[in-house]
Structure formats: structure tokens, C-alpha cells
FIVOMAR-235076 format. One record per residue (C-alpha): residue number from 1; x, y, z. Coordinates in Angstrom, 2 decimals. Layout:
BEGIN
  num       px       py       pz
  NUM        X        Y        Z
...
// end
This chain:
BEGIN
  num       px       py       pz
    1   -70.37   -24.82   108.20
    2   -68.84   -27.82   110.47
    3   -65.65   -28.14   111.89
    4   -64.70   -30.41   109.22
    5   -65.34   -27.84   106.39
    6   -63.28   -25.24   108.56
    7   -60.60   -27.53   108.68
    8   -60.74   -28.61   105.64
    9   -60.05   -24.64   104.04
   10   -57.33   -23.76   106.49
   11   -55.15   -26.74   105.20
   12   -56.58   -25.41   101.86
   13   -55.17   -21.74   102.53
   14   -52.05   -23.15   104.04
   15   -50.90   -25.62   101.28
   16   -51.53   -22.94    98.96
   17   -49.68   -20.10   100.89
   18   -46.81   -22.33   101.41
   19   -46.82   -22.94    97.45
   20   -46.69   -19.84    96.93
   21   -43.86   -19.15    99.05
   22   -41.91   -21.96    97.48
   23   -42.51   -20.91    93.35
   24   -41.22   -17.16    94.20
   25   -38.29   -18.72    96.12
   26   -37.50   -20.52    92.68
   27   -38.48   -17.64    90.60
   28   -35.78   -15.72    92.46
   29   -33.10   -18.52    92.54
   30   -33.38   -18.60    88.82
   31   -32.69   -14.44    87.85
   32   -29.55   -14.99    90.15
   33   -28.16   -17.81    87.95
   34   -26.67   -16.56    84.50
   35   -27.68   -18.51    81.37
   36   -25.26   -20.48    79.84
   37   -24.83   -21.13    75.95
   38   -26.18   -24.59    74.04
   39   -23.22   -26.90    73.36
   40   -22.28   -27.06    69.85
   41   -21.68   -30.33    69.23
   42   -18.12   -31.70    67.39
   43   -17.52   -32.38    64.07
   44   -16.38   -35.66    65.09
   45   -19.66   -36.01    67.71
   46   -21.97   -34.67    64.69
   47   -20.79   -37.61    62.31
   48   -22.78   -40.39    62.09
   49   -20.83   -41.95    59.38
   50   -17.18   -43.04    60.73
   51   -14.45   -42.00    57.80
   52   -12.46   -44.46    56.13
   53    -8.41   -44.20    55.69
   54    -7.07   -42.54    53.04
   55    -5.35   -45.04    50.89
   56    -1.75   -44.45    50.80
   57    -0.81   -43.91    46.63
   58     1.78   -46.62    45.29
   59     4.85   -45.10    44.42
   60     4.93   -43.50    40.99
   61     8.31   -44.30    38.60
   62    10.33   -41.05    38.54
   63    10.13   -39.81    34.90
   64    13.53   -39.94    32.99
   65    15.28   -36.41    33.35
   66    14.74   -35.20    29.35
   67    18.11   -34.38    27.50
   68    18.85   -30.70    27.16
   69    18.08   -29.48    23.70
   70    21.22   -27.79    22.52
   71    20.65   -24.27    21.21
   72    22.03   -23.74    18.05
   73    24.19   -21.07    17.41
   74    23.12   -18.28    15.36
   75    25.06   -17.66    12.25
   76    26.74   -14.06    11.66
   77    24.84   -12.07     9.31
   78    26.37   -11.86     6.63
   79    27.89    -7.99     6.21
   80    26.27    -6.78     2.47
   81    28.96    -6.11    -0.26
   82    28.93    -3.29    -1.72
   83    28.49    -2.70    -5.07
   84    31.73    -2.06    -7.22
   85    30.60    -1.04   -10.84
   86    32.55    -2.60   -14.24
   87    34.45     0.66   -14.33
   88    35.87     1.02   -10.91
   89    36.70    -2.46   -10.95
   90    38.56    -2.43   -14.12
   91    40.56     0.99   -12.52
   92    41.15    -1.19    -9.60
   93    42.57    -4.08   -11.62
   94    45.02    -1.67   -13.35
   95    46.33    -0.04   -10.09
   96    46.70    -3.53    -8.76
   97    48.81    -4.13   -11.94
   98    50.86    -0.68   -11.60
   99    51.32    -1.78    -7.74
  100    52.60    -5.35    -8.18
  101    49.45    -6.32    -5.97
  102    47.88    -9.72    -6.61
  103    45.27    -9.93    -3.87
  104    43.42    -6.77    -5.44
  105    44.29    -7.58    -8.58
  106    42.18   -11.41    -7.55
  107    39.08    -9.14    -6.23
  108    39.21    -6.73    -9.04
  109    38.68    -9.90   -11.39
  110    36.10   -10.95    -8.79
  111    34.06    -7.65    -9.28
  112    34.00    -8.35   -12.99
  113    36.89    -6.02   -14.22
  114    37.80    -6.00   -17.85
  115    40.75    -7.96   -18.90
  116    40.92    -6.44   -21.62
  117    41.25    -2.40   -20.63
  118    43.88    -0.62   -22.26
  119    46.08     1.71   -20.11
  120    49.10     3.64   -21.36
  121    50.12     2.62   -24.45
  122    47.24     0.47   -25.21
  123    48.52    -2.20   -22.76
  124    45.99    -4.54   -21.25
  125    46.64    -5.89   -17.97
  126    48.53    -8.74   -18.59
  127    50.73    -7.38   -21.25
  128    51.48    -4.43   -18.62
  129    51.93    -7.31   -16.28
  130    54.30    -9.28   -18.47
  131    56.53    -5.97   -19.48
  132    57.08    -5.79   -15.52
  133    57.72    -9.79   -14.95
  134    55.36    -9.79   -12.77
  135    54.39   -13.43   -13.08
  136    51.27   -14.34   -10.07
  137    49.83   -11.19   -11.75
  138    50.08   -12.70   -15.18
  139    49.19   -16.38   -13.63
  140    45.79   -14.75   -12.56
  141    45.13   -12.89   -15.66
  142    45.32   -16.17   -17.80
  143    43.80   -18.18   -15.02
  144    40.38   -15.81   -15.55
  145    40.59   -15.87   -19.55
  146    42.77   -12.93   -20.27
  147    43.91   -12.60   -23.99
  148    47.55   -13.51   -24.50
  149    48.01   -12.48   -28.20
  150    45.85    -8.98   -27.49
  151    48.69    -6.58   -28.44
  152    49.54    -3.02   -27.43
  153    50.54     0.16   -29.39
  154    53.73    -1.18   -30.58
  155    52.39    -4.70   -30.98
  156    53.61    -6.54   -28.65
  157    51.37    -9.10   -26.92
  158    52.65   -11.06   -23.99
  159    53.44   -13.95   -25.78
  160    55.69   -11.94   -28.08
  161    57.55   -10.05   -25.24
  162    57.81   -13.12   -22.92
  163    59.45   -14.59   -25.63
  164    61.88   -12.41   -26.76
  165    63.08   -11.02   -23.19
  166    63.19   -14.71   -22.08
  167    60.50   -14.00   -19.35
  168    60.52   -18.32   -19.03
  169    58.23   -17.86   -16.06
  170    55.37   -16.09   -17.78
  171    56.30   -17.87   -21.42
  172    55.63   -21.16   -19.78
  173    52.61   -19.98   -18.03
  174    51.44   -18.02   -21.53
  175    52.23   -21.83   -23.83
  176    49.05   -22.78   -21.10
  177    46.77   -20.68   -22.63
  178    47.02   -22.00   -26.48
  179    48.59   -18.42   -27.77
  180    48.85   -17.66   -31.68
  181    52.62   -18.93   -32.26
  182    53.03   -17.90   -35.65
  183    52.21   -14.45   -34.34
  184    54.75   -11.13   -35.38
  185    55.53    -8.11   -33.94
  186    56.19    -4.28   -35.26
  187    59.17    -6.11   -37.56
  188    57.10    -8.67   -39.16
  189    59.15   -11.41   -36.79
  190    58.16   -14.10   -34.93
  191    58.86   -14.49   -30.97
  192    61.76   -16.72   -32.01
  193    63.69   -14.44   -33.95
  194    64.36   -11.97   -30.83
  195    65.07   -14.89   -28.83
  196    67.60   -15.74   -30.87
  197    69.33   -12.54   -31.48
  198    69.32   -12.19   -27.75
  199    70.80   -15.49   -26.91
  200    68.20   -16.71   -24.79
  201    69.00   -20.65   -25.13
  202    66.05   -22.01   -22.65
  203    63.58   -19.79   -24.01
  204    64.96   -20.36   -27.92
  205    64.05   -24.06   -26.92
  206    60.59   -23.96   -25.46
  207    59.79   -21.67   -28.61
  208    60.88   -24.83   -30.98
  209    58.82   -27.28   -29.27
  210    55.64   -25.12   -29.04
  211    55.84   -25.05   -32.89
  212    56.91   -21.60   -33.40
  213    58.40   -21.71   -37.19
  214    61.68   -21.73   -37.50
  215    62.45   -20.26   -41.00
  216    59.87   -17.11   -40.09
  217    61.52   -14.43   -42.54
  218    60.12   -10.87   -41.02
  219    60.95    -7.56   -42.75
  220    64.21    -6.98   -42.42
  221    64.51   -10.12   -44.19
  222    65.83   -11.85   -41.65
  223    65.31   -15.40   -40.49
  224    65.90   -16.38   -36.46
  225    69.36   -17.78   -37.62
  226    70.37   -14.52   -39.54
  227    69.43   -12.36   -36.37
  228    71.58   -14.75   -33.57
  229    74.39   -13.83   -36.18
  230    73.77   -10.81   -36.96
  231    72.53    -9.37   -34.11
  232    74.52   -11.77   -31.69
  233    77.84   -11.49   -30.41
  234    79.27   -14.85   -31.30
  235    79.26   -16.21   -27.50
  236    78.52   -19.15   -26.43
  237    74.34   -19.00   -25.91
  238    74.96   -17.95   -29.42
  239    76.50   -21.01   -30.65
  240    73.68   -22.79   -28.56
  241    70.96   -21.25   -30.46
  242    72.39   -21.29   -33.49
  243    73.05   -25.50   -32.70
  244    69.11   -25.31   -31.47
  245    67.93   -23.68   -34.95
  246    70.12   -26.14   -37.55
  247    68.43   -29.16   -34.85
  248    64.93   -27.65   -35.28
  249    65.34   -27.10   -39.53
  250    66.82   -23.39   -40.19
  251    67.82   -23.54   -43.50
  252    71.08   -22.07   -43.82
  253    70.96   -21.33   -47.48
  254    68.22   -19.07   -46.92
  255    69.67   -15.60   -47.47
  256    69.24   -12.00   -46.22
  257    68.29    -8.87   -48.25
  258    71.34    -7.98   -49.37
  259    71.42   -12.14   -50.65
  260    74.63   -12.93   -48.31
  261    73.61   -16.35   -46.80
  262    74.15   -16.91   -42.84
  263    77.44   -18.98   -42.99
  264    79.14   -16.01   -44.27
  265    77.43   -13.54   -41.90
  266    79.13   -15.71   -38.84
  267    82.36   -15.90   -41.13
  268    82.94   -12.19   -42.15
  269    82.03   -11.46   -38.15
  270    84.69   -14.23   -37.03
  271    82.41   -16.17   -35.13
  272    84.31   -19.35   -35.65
  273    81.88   -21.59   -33.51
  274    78.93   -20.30   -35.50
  275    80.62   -21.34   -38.94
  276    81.45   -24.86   -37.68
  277    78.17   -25.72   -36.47
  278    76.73   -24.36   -39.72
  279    79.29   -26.77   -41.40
  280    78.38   -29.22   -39.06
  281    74.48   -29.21   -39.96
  282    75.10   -29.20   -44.02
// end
């Protein structure tokens, strides 16, 4: 081997020593150094598109406020009446009647009561009504079709005893109702001959002009114009009826049983009045 060749391996031995040397010096520097974690790149840095601006919305109208629906308000349920049977209403009409009560008398009739029920003495309602003068009683009896020639046991009917106790209030209210005029009581007599006897001038009149006859002879034989003598006491409603009877047609010639004529009833009795309006209508 030549010089060269010996030279030529120790730079050879030495480059490759020193390289060496140098890749553990590295190799060292590097397990002294920790490791550090990969960036994670940005949202923003991993967009390639750039984003557009939102549009900002046009202003919407405001939508009118609705009205508020009123609630309605419940109606009250009605309270359930109770059933009132013919018979207890028809008690309940004649208590009301006893009791001078009109208001139950009114919801007695309501509950279908009979106007026709007899109490004591056979009376219906309204003639137990009219025998008391108890007139809004009688007004609602009529008003709801109550009979005014239904009699009791005596037969009166409350047209007969309105007339003849001059009970105007109920009479007028009775005349309403289209009652039997020519109608008698217990006597045979119409309503006019007790009006007459008792002197009851208004009554005596509305009696005339509903038609009521006026030479009626019931069975004492007696005529309205024998009874206001006979029966009368010559005062002055008297005189008036007597006046009102001549007026309406009483015959005066027309005698009682006994035949004695009515002029000489009022003379023989001294009712002086009597015998000059007698003389007066001849």
C-alpha cells in the first residue's frame, strides 16, 4: 500500500469518526427537547370560502292587537218546581180564600186548582170570596174562568149575593163575566128584589141596566117594588128605588098574594113619599 492509500483511509476513518460524533450529539439534543402538539388550525383559517352578511329582515307590520271576546255570562239554572197535585192545589186555593190571601190564591190557580171545589156549605171559591167582600180574590177567580152563577147550599151564587148585599165592587166585576141575570135564589127572586128591599140605590141601578127584570114575581109573590115597600122602611134610598123601579117599568097594579096592590102597601105603612111617586108614575 502507498502513502497515498494510507492517507487516503485515515481521512476516511476520521470523517467518519467525526460523523459519528456529530449524529449522537443530535440524537441526544433531540430526547432533551419535549414534543410539542400539531396546531389545529381556526375555523376562520380552515375556511376557504369567505361568508357573506346576513341580510338584515325588513321590518314586519305589527299585527292589530285582536278584540277581547267577551265571555258570556252563564244563566242561573233554573231551580225545578215541584210538583203540586190538582188536590193540594185546590186545598191551597181555599185556604188562600179563608185567609184573604191573593198571591197564593194567584199560584194556587197557577198549579191548576179547581174553581169550582165546594167547601163548607157547598161554596166554591168565589162565592166564599164574595160572602167575605173580598174583591182581588173574586177579580182573580173571574179573571181565570170561575163560574159566577155556580150556587151554594142555600143557592146563592155570587151574582145573587153581590147583588142583594150591594157588594158594587164585586157586582161590577161579576156584570164582566156575562152572569145568568134572570137567575133566583132560595125565594124564587131575582137579585133585584133584595136590592130593593134593602135600599141599595147604586146597586138597584146597575141591576136595571144589566137587564135584570123588573116585574120578577118570586114566591112570596112579591115583585122588587112590593119588597122596597114591604120590606123597606119608607126612607129615602127607599123612595129612590122605588123612583128607579116605576123609571125602569114596575107595574104598580101588579098585586101581592093576599091581592093588595103596592100603592096601598106604601099607604097603609104611611110612607107618604112612596105613594106620591107611585101617583107620580100612573
Amino acid at each position: 500500500m502507498t502513502d497515498r492509500d494510507t492517507t487516503l483511509r485515515r481521512i476516511r476513518a476520521g470523517t467518519l469518526a467525526a460523523g459519528l460524533a456529530a449524529a449522537i450529539t443530535v440524537a441526544s439534543a433531540c430526547s432533551t427537547v419535549p414534543s410539542q402538539p400539531a396546531a389545529v388550525p381556526t375555523t376562520q383559517e380552515s375556511t376557504a370560502m369567505p361568508t357573506e352578511p346576513t341580510p338584515t329582515p325588513a321590518p314586519s307590520t305589527p299585527s292589530p292587537t285582536p278584540s277581547p271576546t267577551p265571555t258570556p255570562t252563564p244563566k242561573p239554572t233554573p231551580t225545578p218546581k215541584p210538583t203540586v197535585s190538582r188536590e193540594q192545589a185546590t186545598q191551597a186555593l181555599l185556604r188562600a180564600v179563608r185567609e184573604d190571601d191573593p198571591a197564593a190564591a194567584k199560584r194556587a190557580i197557577a198549579d191548576g186548582a179547581d174553581l169550582e171545589a165546594r167547601s163548607d156549605g157547598g161554596r166554591t171559591p168565589l162565592v166564599a170570596a164574595t160572602k167575605a167582600n173580598r174583591v182581588e180574590l173574586a177579580r182573580l177567580l173571574l179573571d181565570a174562568g170561575a163560574d159566577p152563577d155556580a150556587k151554594d147550599d142555600i143557592q146563592d151564587s155570587a151574582f145573587l149575593y153581590a147583588g142583594a148585599e150591594g157588594l158594587n165592587e164585586i157586582l161590577e166585576l161579576i156584570l164582566e163575566h156575562d152572569p145568568d141575570v134572570k137567575s133566583t135564589n132560595r125565594y124564587g127572586g131575582t137579585a133585584l128584589i133584595p136590592a130593593s128591599e134593602h135600599g141599595h140605590v147604586e146597586t138597584v141601578r146597575m141591576l136595571i141596566a144589566a137587564g135584570v127584570p123588573v116585574n120578577h114575581v118570586n114566591k112570596l109573590n112579591w115583585t122588587a117594588l112590593h119588597e122596597a115597600i114591604v120590606l123597606g122602611n119608607g126612607s129615602d134610598d127607599h123612595v129612590e128605588v122605588v123612583r128607579l123601579l116605576l123609571a125602569a117599568g114596575a107595574d104598580p097594579s101588579i098585586p101581592d098574594g093576599d091581592g093588595v096592590p103596592p100603592r096601598r102597601l106604601a099607604a097603609d105603612r104611611g110612607f107618604t113619599k112612596i105613594v106620591e111617586a107611585i101617583d107620580a108614575a100612573s
